[in-house]
C-alpha beads as a LAMMPS data file, in Angstrom:
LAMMPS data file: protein, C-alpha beads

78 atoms
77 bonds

1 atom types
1 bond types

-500.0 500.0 xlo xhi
-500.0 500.0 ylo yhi
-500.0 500.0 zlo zhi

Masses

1 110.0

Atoms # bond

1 1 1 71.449 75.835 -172.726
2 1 1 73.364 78.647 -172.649
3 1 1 73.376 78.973 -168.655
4 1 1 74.820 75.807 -168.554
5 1 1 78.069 77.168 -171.096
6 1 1 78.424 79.931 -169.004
7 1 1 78.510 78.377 -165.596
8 1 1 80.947 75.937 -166.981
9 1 1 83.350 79.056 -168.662
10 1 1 83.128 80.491 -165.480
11 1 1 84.602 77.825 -163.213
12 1 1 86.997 77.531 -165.728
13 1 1 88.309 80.680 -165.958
14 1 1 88.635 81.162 -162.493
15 1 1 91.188 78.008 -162.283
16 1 1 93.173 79.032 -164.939
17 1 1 96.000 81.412 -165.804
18 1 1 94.574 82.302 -169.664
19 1 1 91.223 82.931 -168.587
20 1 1 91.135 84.271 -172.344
21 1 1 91.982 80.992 -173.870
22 1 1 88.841 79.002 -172.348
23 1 1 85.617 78.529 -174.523
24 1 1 82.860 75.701 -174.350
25 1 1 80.809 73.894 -176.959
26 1 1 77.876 72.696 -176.735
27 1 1 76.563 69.578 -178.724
28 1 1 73.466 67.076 -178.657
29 1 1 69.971 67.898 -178.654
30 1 1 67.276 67.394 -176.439
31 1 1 67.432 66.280 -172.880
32 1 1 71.305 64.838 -173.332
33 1 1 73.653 67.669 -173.445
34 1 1 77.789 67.305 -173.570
35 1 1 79.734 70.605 -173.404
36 1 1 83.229 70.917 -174.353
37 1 1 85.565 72.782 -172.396
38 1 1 88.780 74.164 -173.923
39 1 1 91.247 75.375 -171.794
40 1 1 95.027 76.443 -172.760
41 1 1 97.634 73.293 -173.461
42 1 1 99.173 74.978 -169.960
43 1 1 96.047 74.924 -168.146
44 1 1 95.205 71.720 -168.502
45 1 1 96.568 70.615 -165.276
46 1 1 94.777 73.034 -163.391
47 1 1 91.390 71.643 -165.028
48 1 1 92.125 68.392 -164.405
49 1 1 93.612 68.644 -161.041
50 1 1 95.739 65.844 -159.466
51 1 1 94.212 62.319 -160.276
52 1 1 91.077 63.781 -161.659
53 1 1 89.751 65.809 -158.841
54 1 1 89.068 69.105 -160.179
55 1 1 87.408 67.720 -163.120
56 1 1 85.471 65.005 -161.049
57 1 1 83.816 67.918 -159.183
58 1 1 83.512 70.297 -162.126
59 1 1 81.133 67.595 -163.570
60 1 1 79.293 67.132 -160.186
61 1 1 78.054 70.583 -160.205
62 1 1 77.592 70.349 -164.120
63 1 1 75.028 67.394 -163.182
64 1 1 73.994 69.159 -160.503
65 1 1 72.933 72.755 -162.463
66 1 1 71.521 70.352 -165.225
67 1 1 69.458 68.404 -163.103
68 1 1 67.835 71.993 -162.150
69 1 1 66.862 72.385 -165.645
70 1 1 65.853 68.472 -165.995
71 1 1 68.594 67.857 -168.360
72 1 1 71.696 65.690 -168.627
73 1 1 75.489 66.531 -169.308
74 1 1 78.759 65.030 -169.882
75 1 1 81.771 67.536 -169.512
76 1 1 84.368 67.109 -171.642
77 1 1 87.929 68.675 -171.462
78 1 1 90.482 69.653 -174.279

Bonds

1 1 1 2
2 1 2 3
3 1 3 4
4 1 4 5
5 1 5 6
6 1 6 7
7 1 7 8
8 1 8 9
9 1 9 10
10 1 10 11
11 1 11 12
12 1 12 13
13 1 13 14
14 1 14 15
15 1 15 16
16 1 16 17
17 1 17 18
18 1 18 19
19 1 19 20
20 1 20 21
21 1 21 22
22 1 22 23
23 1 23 24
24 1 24 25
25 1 25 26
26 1 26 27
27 1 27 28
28 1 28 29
29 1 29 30
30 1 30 31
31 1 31 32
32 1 32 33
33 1 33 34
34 1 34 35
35 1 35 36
36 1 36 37
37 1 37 38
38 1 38 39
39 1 39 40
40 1 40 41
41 1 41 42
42 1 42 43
43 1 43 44
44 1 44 45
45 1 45 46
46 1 46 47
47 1 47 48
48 1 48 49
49 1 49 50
50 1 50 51
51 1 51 52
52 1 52 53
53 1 53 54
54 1 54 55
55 1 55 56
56 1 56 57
57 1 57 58
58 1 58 59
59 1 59 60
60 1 60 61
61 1 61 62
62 1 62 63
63 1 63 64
64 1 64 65
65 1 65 66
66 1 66 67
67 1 67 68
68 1 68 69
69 1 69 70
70 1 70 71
71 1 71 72
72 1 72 73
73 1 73 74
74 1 74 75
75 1 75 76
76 1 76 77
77 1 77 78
């Protein structure tokens, strides 16, 4: 679903400093969605946040919008 890239490309680009550099993919089919987030090499920190933080609660509202939509998705970072 493209609602679901953009809300994703969004958060991102509002944690980053290249909000340029940051792009999502989407793959599978169906009810099971994973999105890729790319962020710069630099950036990836401030994704991630400090033990996993950021990126724990980046994929809790991912859920969260999905479950709207009764779909499923796995976030991944790169």
């Amino acid at each position: 679903m493209a609602e679901l890239q953009e809300i994703l490309a969004n958060i991102a680009r509002e944690l980053v400093d290249d909000p340029e550099a940051v792009s999502v993919e989407q793959t599978g089919d169906g009810d099971d969605l994973t999105l890729v987030l790319n962020v710069a090499p630099d950036d990836m920190g401030k994704v991630i946040g400090r033990h996993g933080r950021i990126a724990r609660s980046i994929r809790l509202v991912m859920k969260a919008a999905a479950g709207i939509n009764g779909k499923r998705v796995t976030v991944d970072i790169r």
